[in-house]
C-alpha positions as CSV (number, residue, x, y, z in Angstrom):
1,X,-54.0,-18.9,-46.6
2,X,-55.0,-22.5,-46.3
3,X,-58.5,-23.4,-45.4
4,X,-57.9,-24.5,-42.0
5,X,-56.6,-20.7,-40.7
6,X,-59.6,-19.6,-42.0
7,X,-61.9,-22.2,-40.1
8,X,-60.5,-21.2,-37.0
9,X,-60.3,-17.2,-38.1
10,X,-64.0,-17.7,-38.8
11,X,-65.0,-19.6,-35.8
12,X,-63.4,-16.6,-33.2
13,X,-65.1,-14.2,-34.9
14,X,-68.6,-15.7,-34.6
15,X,-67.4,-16.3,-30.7
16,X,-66.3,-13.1,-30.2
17,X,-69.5,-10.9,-31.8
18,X,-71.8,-13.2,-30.1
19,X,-69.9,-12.6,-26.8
20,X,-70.0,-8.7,-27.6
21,X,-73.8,-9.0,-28.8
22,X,-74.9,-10.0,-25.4
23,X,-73.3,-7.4,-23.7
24,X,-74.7,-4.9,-26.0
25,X,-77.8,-5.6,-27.3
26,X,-80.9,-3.6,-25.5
27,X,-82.8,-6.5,-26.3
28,X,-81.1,-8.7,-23.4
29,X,-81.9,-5.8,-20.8
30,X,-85.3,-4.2,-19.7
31,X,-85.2,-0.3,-19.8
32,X,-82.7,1.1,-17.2
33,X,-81.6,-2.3,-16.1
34,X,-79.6,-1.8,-12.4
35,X,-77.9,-4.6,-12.7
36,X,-76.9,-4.1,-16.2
37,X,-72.5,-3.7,-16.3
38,X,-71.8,-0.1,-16.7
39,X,-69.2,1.0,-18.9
40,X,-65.2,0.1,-17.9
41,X,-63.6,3.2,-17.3
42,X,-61.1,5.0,-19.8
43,X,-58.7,7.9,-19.1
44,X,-59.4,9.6,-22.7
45,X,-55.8,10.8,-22.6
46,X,-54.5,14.6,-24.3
47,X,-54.8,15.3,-27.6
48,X,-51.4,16.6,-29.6
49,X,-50.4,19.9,-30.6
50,X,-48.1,21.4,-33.2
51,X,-45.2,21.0,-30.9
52,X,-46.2,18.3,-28.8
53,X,-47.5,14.8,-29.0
54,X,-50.7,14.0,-27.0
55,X,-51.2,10.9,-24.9
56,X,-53.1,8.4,-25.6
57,X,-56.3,6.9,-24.0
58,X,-55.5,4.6,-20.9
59,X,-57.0,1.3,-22.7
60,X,-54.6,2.0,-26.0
61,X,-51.5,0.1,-27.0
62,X,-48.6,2.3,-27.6
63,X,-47.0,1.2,-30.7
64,X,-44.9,4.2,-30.9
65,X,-44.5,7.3,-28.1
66,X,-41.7,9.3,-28.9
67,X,-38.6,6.9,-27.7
68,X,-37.8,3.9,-29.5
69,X,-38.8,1.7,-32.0
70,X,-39.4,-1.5,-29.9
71,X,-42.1,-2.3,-31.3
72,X,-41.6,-2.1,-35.1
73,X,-39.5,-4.2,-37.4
74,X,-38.7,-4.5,-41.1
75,X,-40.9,-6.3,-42.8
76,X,-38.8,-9.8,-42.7
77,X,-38.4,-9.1,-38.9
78,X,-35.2,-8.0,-38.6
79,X,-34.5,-4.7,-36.9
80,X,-35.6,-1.3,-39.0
81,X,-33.2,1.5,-40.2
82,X,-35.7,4.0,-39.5
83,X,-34.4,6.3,-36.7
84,X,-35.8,8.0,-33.8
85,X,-35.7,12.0,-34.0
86,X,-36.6,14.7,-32.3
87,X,-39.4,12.5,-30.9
88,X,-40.2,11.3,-34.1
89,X,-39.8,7.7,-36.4
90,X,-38.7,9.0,-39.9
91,X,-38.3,7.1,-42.5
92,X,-34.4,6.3,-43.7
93,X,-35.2,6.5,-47.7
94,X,-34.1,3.1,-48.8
95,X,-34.9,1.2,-45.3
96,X,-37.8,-0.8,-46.8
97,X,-41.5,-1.0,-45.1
98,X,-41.7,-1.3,-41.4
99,X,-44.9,-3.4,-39.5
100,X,-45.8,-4.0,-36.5
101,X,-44.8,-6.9,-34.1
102,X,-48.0,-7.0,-32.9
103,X,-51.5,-8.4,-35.1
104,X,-54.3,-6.4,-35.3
105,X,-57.7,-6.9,-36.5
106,X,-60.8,-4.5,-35.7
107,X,-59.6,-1.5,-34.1
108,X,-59.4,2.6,-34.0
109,X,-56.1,3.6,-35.1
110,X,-54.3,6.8,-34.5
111,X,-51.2,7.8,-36.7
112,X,-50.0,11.3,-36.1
113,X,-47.3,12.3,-39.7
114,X,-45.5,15.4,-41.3
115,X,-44.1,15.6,-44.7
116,X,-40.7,17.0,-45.0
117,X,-40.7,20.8,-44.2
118,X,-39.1,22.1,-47.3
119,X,-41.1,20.2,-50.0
120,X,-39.7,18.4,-53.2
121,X,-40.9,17.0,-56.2
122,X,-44.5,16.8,-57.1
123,X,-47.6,14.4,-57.1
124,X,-46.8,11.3,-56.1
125,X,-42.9,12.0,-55.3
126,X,-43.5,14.7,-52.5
127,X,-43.8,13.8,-49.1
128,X,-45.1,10.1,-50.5
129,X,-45.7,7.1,-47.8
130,X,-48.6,5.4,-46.7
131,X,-50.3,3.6,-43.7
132,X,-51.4,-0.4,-44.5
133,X,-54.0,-2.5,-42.7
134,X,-53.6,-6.6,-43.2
135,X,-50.1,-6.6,-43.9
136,X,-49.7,-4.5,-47.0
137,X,-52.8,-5.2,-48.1
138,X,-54.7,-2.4,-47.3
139,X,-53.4,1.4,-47.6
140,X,-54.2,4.5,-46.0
141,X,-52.2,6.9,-48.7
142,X,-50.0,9.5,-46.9
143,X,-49.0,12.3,-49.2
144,X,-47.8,15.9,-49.2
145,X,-51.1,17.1,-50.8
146,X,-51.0,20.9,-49.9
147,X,-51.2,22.3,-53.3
148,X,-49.8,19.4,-54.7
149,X,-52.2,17.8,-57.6
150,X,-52.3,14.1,-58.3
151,X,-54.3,11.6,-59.2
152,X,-57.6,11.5,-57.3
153,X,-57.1,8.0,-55.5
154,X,-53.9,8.5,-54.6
155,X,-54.1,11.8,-52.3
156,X,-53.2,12.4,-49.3
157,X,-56.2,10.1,-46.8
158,X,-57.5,8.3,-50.3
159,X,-58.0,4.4,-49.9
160,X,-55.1,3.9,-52.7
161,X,-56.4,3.3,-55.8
162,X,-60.2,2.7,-54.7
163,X,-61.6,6.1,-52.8
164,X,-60.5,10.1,-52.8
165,X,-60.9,11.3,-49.6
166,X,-64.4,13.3,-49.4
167,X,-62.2,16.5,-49.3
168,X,-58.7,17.7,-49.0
169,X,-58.4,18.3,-45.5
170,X,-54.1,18.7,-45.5
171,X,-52.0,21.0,-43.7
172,X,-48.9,22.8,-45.0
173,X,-45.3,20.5,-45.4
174,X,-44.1,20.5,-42.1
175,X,-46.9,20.3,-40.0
176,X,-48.1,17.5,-37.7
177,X,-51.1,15.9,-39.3
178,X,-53.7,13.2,-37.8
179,X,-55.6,10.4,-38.6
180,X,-58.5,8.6,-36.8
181,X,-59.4,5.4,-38.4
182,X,-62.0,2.7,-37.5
183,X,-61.0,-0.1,-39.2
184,X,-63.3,-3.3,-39.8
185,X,-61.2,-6.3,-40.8
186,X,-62.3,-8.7,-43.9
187,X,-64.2,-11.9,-42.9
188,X,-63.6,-15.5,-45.2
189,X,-65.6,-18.6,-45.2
190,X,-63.9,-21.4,-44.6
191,X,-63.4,-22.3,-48.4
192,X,-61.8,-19.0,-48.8
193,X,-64.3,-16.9,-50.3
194,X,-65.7,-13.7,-48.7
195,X,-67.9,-13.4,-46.5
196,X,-68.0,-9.9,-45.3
197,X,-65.3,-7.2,-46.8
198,X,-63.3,-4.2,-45.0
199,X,-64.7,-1.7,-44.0
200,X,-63.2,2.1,-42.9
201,X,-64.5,5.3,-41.3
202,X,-61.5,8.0,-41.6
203,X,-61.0,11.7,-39.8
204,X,-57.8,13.3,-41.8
205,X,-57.2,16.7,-39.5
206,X,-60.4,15.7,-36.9
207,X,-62.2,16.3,-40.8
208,X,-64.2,12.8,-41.5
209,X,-63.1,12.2,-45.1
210,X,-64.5,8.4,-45.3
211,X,-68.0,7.4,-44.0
212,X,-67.6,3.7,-43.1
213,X,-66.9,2.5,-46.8
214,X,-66.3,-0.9,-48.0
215,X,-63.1,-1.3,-49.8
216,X,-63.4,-3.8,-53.0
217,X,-60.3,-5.9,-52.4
218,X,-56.6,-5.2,-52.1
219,X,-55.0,-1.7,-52.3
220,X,-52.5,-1.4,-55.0
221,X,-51.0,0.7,-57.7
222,X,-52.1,0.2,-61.4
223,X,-54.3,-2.8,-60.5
224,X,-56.7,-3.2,-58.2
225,X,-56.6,-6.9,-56.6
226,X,-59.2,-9.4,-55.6
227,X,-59.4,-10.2,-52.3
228,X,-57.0,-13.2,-50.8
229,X,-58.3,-15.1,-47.8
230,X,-56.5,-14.0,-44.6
231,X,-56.2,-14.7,-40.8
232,X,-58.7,-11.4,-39.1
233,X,-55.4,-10.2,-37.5
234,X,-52.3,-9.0,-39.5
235,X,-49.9,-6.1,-38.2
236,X,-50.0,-3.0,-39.4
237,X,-47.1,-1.2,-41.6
238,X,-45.8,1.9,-42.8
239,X,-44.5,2.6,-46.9
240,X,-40.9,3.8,-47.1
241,X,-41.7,5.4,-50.9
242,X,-38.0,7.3,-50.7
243,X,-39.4,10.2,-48.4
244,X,-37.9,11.3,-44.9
245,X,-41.6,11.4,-43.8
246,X,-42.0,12.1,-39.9
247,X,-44.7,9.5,-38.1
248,X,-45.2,10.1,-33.9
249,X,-48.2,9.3,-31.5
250,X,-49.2,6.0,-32.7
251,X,-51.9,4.2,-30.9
252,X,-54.5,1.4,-31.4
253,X,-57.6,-0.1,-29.7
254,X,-58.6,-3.0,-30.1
255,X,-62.7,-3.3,-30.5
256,X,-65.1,-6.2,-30.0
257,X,-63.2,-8.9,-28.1
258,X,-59.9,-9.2,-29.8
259,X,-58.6,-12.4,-27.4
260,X,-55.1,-13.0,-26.3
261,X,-52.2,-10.4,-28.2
262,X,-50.9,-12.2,-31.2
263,X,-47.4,-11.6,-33.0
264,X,-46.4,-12.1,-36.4
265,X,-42.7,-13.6,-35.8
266,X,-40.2,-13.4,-38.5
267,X,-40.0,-16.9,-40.8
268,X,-36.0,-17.5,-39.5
269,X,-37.6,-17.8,-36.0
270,X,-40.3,-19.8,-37.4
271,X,-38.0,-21.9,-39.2
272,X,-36.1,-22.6,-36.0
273,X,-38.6,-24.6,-34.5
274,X,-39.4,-26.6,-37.7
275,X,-39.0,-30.6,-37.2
276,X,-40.2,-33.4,-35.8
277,X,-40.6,-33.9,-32.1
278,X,-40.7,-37.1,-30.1
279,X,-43.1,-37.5,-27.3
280,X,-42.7,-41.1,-26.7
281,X,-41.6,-44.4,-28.6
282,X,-44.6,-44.4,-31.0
283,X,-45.4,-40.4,-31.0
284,X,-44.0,-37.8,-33.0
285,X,-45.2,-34.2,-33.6
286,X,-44.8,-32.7,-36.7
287,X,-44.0,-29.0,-36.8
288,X,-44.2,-27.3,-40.3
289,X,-44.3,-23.5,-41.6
290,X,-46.5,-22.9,-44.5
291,X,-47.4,-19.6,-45.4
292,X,-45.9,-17.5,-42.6
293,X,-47.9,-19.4,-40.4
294,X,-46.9,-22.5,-37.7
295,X,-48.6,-25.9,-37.7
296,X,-48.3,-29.3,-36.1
297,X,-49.8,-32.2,-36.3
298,X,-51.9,-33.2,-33.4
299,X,-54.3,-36.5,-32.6
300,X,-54.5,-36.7,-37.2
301,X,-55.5,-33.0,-37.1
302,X,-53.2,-30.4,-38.4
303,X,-53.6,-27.2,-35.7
304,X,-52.2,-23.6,-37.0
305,X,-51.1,-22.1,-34.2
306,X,-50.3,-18.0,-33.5
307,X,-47.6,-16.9,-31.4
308,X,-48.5,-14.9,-27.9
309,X,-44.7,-14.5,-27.5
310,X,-41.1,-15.6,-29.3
311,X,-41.8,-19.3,-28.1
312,X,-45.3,-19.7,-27.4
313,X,-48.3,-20.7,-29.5
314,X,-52.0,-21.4,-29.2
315,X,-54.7,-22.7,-31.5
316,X,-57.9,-20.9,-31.6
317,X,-60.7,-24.1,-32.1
318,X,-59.2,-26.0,-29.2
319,X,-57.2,-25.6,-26.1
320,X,-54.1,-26.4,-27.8
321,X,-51.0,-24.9,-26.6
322,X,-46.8,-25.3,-27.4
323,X,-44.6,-23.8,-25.9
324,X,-40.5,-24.6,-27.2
325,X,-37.5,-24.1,-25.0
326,X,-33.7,-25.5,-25.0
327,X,-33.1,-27.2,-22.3
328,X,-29.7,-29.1,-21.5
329,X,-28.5,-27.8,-24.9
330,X,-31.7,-29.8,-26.1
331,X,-34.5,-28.2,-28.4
332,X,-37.7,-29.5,-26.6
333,X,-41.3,-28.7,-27.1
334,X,-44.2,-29.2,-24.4
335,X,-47.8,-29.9,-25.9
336,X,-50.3,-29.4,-23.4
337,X,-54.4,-29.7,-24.2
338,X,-56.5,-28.3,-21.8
339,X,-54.5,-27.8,-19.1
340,X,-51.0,-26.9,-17.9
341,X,-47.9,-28.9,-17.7
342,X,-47.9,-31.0,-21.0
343,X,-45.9,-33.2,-22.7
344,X,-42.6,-32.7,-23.3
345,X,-41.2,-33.8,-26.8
346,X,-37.0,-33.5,-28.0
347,X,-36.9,-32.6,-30.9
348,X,-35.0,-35.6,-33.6
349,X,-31.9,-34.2,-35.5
């Protein structure tokens, strides 16, 4: 990513743990404070059994209950071939990855999987997929590992290629399995480099199999990559490796103070507000994709925005907001800083 996305990544980070800190720290209260905010209220929800999928807590997004697949796509944003059955989202061997609509970055992360019931192959061809943080940066191996011997970073709840689990806590092919993950996103400077790396806690089977460990760069097989500067919030996918395997009960929360829900779009929907836009005789607004990402040019500065919604971004250093429509079989655009309304630019063919 360019340097400015991780300017403004950086700065609503800082924002956001400062926010947090003063709700939190003990330091800001005396002992028993009355007036100190109690805790918001959360309907924990039902945990699963073998036959049926729990619920999930009353603050949780539901990224997959049981029903459809609304809120997954392939990776390029087009629909998935994965299928809905029996409750579940298997994997159509062949289909390619599937992610999330929605962008993610600190959270807990509930995935609920089973391997195929009559088990074939061995190592890393039985009951193979995986569960990725940042993209597919990050992975969360998903294996068949029930007397099933492979390498040790790549069994079933290993950080691929970087850490075994701390034991082998997998159930028999067939059988639902969970995961519980706290996941700490990666933080970059605004050159780029580092500044704080992930970081996950994981329970495979309620068993805690990683103790809030910091992962060394990008997941990946053979080689182990360097980190690569990235925006804090990325959606989250799910390997097809040529296995039918079974995924249900899928839930996040979102920790800290995430902001406004962000969407990764597809780059043909991107694409389709690429131009220039007129605002008046001597004003024209530059829209470009680079990277995945949206920018315009605004007052000499060049603003990456993140989509809230199909047709609507925002910037995250100022109050800088676009929202495009057709209108009169006209692409517009309306630019507004600060407040509502805008301006209203056509777009030049």
């Amino acid at each position: 990513m360019k340097a400015s996305s991780i300017i403004l990544t950086a700065l609503c980070v800082t924002i956001a743990l400062r926010a947090q800190s003063d709700d939190l720290d003990p330091r800001n209260w005396i002992g028993h404070d009355r007036t100190r905010p109690l805790p918001p209220v959360v309907d924990p929800g039902v945990g699963s059994t073998p036959d049926q999928a729990g619920k999930a807590p009353s603050d949780a997004i539901v990224l997959f209950d049981g029903t459809n697949l609304s809120k997954w796509v392939a990776m390029n944003g087009e629909p998935t071939k994965w299928i809905v059955k029996d409750g579940a989202m298997e994997c159509v061997p062949g289909s390619g990855y599937v992610r999330t609509l929605q962008c993610f970055g600190d959270a807990q992360v509930h995935v609920e999987f089973a391997s195929p019931a009559k088990p074939e192959g061995s190592g890393q061809g039985r009951g193979n997929s995986g569960f990725f943080f940042g993209g597919m940066r990050y992975e969360i191996q998903v294996l068949d590992s029930y007397q099933n011997d492979t390498y040790a970073d790549g069994s079933c709840a290993s950080i691929y290629n970087q850490y075994p689990p701390l034991v082998n806590a997998s159930r028999p092919p067939g059988q639902w399995q969970s995961y519980d993950i706290l996941w700490t996103a990666p933080r970059f400077e605004s050159d780029g480099k580092l500044r704080s790396p992930a970081r996950v806690t994981l329970f495979h089977n309620g068993v805690l199999v990683h103790h809030n460990v910091e992962l060394i760069g990008d997941t990946g097989w053979v080689t182990r990559g360097p980190y690569r500067a990235h925006p804090e919030k990325l959606p989250l996918a799910i390997q097809d490796h040529g296995n039918p395997v079974r995924f249900r009960n899928i839930w996040v929360r979102e920790l800290g103070r995430p902001g406004r829900p962000e969407f990764f779009l597809a780059d043909k929907v991107l694409d389709g507000y690429v131009g220039k836009y007129q605002v008046n005789r001597n004003w024209i607004v530059d829209v470009t994709r680079r990277d995945g990402c949206l920018f315009f040019q605004w007052a000499g500065e060049d603003f990456l925005v993140f989509a809230t919604s199909p047709n609507r971004f925002f910037a995250k250093t100022t109050d800088v907001q676009v929202e495009f429509k057709t209108e009169n079989n006209e692409d517009v655009a309306y630019f507004s800083v600060g407040e509502d309304g805008g301006m209203r630019a056509k777009k030049v063919k």
